[in-house]
VOTOR-509519 format. One record per residue (C-alpha): x, y, z; residue in one letter. Coordinates in steps of 0.1 Angstrom, whole numbers, plus 5000, padded with zeros to 4 digits. Layout:
<sites>
XYZa
...
</sites>
This chain:
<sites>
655451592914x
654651522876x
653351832858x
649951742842x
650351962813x
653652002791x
654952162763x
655851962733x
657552072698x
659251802679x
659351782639x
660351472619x
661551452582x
660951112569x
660350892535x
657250712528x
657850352510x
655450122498x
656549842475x
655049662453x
655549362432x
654749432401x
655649772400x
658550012405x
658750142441x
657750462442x
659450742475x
657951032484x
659651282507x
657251422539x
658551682569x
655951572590x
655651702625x
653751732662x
652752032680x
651052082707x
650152472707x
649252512741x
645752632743x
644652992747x
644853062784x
643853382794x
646353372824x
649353332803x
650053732803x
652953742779x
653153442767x
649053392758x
648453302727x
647453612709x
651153692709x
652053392699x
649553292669x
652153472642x
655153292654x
653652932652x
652353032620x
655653152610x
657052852626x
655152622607x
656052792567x
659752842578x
659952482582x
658452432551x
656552152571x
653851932551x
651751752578x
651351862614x
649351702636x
648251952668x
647251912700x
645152172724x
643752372696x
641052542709x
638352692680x
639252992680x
642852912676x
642152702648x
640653022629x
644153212632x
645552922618x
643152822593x
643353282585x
647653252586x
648152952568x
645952932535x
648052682522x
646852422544x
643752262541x
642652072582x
640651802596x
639051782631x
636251852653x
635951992690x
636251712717x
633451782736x
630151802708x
632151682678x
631552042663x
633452312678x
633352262717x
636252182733x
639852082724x
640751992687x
643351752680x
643251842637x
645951792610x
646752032587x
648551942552x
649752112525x
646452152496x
649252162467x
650651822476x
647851602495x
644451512491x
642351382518x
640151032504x
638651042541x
638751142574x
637451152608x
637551172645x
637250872670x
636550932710x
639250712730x
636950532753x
634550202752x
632350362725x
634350512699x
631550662681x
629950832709x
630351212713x
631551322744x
632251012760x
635250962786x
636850612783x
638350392811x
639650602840x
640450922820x
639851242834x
638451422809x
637151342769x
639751232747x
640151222706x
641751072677x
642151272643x
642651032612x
642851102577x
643650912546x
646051102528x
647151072487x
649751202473x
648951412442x
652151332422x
652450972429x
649350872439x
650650712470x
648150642502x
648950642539x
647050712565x
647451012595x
646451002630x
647151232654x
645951202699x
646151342731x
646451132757x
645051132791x
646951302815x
645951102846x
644350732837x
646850502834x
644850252814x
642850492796x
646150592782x
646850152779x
643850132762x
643750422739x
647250312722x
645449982716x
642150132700x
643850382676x
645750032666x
643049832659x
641350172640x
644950162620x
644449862608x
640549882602x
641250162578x
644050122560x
645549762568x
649049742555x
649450042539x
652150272557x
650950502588x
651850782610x
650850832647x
651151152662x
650851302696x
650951432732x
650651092746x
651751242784x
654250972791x
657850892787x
658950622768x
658950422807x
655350372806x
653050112798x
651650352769x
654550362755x
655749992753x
651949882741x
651950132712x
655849992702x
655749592714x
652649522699x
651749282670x
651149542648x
654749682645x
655150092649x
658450202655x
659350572675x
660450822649x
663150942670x
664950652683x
665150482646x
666150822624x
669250762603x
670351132622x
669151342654x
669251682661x
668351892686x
667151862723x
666051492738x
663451662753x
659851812748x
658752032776x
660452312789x
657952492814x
658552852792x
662252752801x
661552772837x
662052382842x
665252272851x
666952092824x
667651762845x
663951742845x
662451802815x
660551512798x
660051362765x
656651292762x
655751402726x
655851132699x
655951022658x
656050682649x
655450502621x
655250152604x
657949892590x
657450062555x
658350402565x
662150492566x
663150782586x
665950992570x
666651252605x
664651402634x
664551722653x
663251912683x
664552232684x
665552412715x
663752672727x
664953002736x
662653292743x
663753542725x
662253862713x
658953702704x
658553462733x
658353112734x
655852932709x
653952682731x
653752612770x
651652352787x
652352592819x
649952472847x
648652772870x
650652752898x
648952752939x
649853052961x
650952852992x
650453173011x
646353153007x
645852802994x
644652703033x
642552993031x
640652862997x
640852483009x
638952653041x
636652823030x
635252493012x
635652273043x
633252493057x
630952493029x
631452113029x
629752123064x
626852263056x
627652623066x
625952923050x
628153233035x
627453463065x
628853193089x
631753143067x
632453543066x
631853553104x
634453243105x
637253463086x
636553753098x
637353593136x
640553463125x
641953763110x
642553673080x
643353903045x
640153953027x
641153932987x
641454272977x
643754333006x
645754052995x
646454172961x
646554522973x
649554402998x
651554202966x
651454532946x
648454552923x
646854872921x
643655042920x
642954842958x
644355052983x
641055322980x
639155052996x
641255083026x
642055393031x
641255553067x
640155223080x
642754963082x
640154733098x
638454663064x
641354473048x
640054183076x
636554223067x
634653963045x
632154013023x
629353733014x
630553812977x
633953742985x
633253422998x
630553312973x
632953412941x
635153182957x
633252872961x
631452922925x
635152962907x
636252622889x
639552722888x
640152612925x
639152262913x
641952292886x
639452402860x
639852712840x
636852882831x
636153202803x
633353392788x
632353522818x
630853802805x
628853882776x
630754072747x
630454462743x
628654592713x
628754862694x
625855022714x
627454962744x
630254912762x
629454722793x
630154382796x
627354152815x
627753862832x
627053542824x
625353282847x
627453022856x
626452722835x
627152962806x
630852992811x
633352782792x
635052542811x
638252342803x
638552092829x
641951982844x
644252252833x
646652272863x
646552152897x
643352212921x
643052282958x
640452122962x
638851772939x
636351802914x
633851622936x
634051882963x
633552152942x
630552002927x
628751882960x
629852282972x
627652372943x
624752192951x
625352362986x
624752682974x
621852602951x
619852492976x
620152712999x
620252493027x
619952603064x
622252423084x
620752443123x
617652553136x
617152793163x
617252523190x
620852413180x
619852123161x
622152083135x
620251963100x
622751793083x
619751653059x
618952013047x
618252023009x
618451673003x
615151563022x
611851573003x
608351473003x
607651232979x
603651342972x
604651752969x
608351762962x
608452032987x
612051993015x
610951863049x
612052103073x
613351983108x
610752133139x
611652123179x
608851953195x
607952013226x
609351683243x
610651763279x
613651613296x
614951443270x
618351313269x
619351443232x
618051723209x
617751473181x
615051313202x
612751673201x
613051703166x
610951623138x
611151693098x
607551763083x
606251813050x
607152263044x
604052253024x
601552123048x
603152343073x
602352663052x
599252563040x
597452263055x
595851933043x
594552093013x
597552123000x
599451803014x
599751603047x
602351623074x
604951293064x
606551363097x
609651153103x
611851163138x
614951263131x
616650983151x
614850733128x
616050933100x
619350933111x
619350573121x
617950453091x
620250633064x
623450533085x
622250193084x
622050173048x
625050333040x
627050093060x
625349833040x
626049923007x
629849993022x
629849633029x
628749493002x
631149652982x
634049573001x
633349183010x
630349092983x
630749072949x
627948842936x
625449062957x
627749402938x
627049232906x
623349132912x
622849532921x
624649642888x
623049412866x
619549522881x
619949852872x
621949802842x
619649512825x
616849732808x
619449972799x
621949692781x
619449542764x
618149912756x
621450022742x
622449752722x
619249792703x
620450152696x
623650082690x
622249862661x
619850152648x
622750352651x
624750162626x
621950172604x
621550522604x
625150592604x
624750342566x
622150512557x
624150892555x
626850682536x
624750572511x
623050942506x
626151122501x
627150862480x
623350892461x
623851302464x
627251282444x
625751022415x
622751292412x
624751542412x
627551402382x
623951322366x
623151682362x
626251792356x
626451562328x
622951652317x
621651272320x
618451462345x
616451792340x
617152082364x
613752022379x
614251632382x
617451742403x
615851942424x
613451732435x
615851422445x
617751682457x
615151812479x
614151462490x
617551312502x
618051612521x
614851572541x
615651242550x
619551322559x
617851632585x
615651352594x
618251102602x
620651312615x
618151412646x
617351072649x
621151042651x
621751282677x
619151162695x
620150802700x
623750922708x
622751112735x
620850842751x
623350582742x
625650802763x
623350852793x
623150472789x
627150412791x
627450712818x
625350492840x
626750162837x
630150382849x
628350572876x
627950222894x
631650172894x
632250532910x
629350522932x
630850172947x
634550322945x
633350602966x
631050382995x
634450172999x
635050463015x
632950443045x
632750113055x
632350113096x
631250453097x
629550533133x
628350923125x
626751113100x
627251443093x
626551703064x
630151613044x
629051233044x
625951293030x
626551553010x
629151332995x
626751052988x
623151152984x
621651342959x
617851382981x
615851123002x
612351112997x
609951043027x
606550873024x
603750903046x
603250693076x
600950373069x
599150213092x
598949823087x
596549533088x
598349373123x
597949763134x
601849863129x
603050163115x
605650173088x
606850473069x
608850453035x
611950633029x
613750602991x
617550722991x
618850842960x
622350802960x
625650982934x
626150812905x
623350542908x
619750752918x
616950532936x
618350172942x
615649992970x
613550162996x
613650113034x
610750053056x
611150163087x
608750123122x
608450453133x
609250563168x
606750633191x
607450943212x
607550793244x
610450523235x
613350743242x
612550833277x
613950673309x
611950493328x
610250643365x
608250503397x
604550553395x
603750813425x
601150693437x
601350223436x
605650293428x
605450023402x
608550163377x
607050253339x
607950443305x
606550793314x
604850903277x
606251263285x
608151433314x
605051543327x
603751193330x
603851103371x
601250773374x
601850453360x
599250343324x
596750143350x
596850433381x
596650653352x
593550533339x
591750463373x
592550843382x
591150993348x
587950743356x
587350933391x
588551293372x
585551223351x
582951083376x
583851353394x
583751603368x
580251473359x
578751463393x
579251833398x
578151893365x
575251753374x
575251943408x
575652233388x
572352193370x
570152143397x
571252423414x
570152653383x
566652453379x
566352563416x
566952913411x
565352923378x
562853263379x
560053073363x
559852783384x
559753023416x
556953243399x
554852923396x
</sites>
């Protein structure tokens, strides 16, 4: 199996040409290299990177290096470098806000011999400008680093770029070569460039070939240096990968104008102060992987952390502490000792820090805990949408997807069965639509029936606490739930397999506002964007003007004051449009998944918690309506993954009586739908004997009353 993250180190010394026509070409000399630091994972032990922050620093002077482009710089990690090599001036933002969140991809540069005319970052995806946003089939954000670089002494321009690729989209990675490009040639045309980068591919893929095959002509460093040095490969696992496998996958190249004197990446050997990079994934204990993978399964069905514990606890199985306890770790033993029976007993926290923990879903997660102070020296916990995540660092047990639906598990609390056995697969995802409050599922009373989904109900929560003055019943029969969700699901699933035009009409439906919505921000956008140019541009002139004492102090102040109120102003307005620009684009791409997953279940004959945990975010259940021909429908609205509300369903309701089998009448035998499993006379015998209950009743009633006017003490005193 390919390794999703790898280690690269490779260095390139090469001369930058331009010619001219009219005058003298002019060389300049540049040891330019790519370096992919490998970003700070706590679970490197030895080989994390506060041990290794002095030897890439080191690395980098030794080598007397003058532009290195990095990849998997993390913020903090770009403070120890920006604190050990003052030299160098960077450029770069965080991946994830286009601040400080998330992986950098910067360049640093030697101050004494460049000078940066302009730089900035680029996402790789559909919208290059919006922050955040993953392109294609990528698995997580991506960036590009550019800057325009001059050199001091000649006065010589070329531009810089340095990437990550994806690590699993294949044409995210196709696509990406051909953005940065066209961004190549929007910025600096013909002048000479140099692209940089973990681009997580050999020179075999389709990456590769666009990047070096297209019209706009960039050569690989490496295969077109006048000499070669070192190792023909880039990753090396902290040596641990065998040498027959070990990939090239790190790259320099450069255009026509750009002669490369020698290449070299150096070969590794761990020495005394370690290795200097690793893209080491976090490997998966085999021996309790099942357990993990489990343990969600079960989650995934709808069962509750007690069940789950009860579940383990039946099959024996080593609770965690025991498990580390038994491979040699200290300090677990005490928990054990005198009752060997505990190392097989699960406890609800146990469980639940398992299911919460992104790392299973090949996430690592940090800043757990809140700092210590000088006050004090314990260390609080953070809730969990407060930790740091960095998504797809090694390989997970179980998929994204699972983890997240797990999560919405355990935020709702949900109760799986009720205590008749009837098993609620609907639990947390069915609502009323008038209170918001869950429908819960209630045995009714419904003798001799020939399925429990046929004695149970879901009703309004809310009405059942507290009556009509707060809401009304919106009961629904479970079988018509049931039957009407499975229904739909199998429609959408075959409509996306077998109908296009009808996939289309549906996209462009709930797409159309928002297209037409979008474009008209990505035009204010533009402006805005114009705008900043022209006050930074404005903000310099004024600024030259005082310096040069063509304003007053006070006149400077004052423009001053009023450019920067409008930039604040227009930089909120910024933000805000990019954000819903992005919620926009995140849309129009949750169709694609949402009919990418429903492919899925196309013929499906049951439903059960995992199928509709997988593909329904709530269900919202309306009232029961009595109509003009005297029918009674009931509206249901199904708010699928990745696409919310798309049409409601109208169902007919079921009347109680439909799902019993049919009986003779005792008393004319003429066969009938009994109403209930009491029910022993047929509707017309029924309603003759309820006539003679009641003239019966009434008679003696009547009987009754004379009797008492007879006795009555009065009337016999008379």
């Amino acid at each position: 199996m390919k390794k999703l993250l790898i280690i690269c180190l490779a260095g390139i010394s090469g001369i930058l040409t331009t010619a001219c026509q009219e005058k003298k070409t002019e060389k300049i000399t540049v040891n330019w290299a790519t370096f992919n630091i490998r970003y700070d994972n706590p679970a490197d032990s030895l080989n994390n990177w506060k041990y290794r922050k002095d030897t890439v620093a080191a690395f980098i002077k030794a080598n007397q290096l003058d532009i290195v482009g990095m990849q998997e710089v993390l913020h903090n990690q770009l403070e120890d470098l920006k604190q050990r090599l003052p030299e160098y001036a960077e450029v770069g933002v965080g991946r994830e806000d286009g601040k400080t969140q998330g992986e950098y991809a910067p360049l640093f540069y030697r101050k004494d011999r460049f000078e940066a005319l302009d730089s900035n970052t680029f996402w790789l995806s559909q919208y290059p400008d919006s922050v955040g946003f993953i392109g294609w089939d990528g698995a997580c954000t991506r960036i590009a680093t550019w800057a325009k670089l001059k050199d001091r002494k000649t006065g010589k321009i070329f531009m810089a770029v340095n990437t990550h690729f994806d690590h699993i989209g294949v044409e995210a990675r196709k696509n990406s070569a051909l953005l940065i490009i066209q961004k190549i040639k929007e910025i600096v045309g013909d002048q000479p460039a140099v692209l940089t980068g973990d681009f997580n591919v050999s020179d075999q893929w389709d990456a590769y070939t666009t990047i070096t095959t297209n019209s706009f002509v960039l050569k690989d460093a490496y295969k077109i240096a006048d000499k070669q040095e070192g190792v023909n490969y880039t990753f090396h696992d902290f040596g641990r990968e065998p040498i027959d496998k070990r990939e090239k996958i790190d790259f320099i190249f450069v255009t026509p104008q750009i002669k490369v004197k020698d290449t070299s990446i150096p070969q590794e050997s761990q020495g005394e102060t370690g290795f200097l990079s690793d893209h080491n994934h976090l490997l998966i204990d085999d021996k309790v992987a099942h357990v993990v993978k489990e343990i969600f399964d079960l989650a995934l069905k709808g069962n509750g952390v007690a069940k789950i514990c009860r579940h383990l606890n039946k099959q024996h199985i080593l609770r965690p502490a025991a498990y580390a306890a038994e491979r040699g770790e200290t300090g677990f033993e005490r928990h054990f000792e005198g009752n060997e029976d505990k190392r097989y007993i699960w406890s609800g926290n146990s469980v639940r820090s398992i299911l919460r923990s992104p790392i299973y879903a090949g996430n690592l997660v940090g800043y757990k805990r809140i700092a210590a102070n000088m006050k004090s020296k314990k260390r609080p916990s953070k809730l969990p949408e407060e930790w740091e995540v960095i998504p797809n660092t090694h390989e997970g047990i179980v998929t994204q997807e699972e983890f997240d639906i797990v999560q919405q598990l355990i935020t709702s609390r949900r109760l799986p069965q009720n205590k008749g056995g009837f098993v609620n697969i609907f639990a947390g995802v069915i609502k009323c639509v008038d209170c918001g409050c869950a429908l819960r599922a209630m045995n009714v009373h419904r003798r001799k029936r020939p399925e429990i989904i046929d004695c149970v109900q879901y009703s309004c929560n809310n009405y059942a606490r507290n009556g009509r003055s707060e809401c009304s019943a919106h009961n629904i029969e479970a079988r018509d739930l049931f039957n009407a969700v499975l229904a739909d699901i199998n429609c959408f699933a075959d409509m996306a397999v077998n109908d296009e035009k009808a996939v289309r009409a549906i996209e462009k439906r709930l797409t159309e506002t928002d297209q037409s919505r979008a474009k008209a921000l990505e035009k204010e956008r533009k402006k805005l964007n114009k705008r900043l140019a022209e006050l930074d541009r404005l903000f310099s002139s004024l600024y030259e003007d005082k310096v040069m004492e063509r304003i007053t102090e006070r006149n400077f102040e004052m423009m001053s004051g009023k450019y920067q109120k409008e930039q604040l102003e227009i930089e909120a307005r910024l933000k805000e449009v990019t954000e819903t620009l992005n919620e926009s684009y995140e849309k129009s791409r949750g169709i694609r998944d949402f009919l990418a997953l429903i492919r899925n279940y196309q013929g499906l004959k049951e439903l059960d918690a995992t199928v509709i945990n997988a593909l329904i975010d709530k269900i919202l259940v309306s009232e029961r309506e009595k109509m003009a021909d005297g029918t009674v429908k009931q509206e249901i609205k199904i708010y699928y993954k990745f696409i919310g509300f798309v049409d409601e369903l109208h169902i007919i309701p079921t009347k109680r009586w439909a799902a019993m089998p049919a009986k003779n009448c005792t008393v004319c035998g003429v066969e009938y739908v009994p109403g209930s499993g009491a029910s022993r006379y047929c509707p017309a015998c029924a309603k003759k004997i309820r006539r003679e209950k009641s003239n019966e009743s009434k008679r003696r009633s009547r009987e009754q009353k004379r009797i008492a006017c007879m006795n009555c003490p009065q009337k016999m005193t008379d």
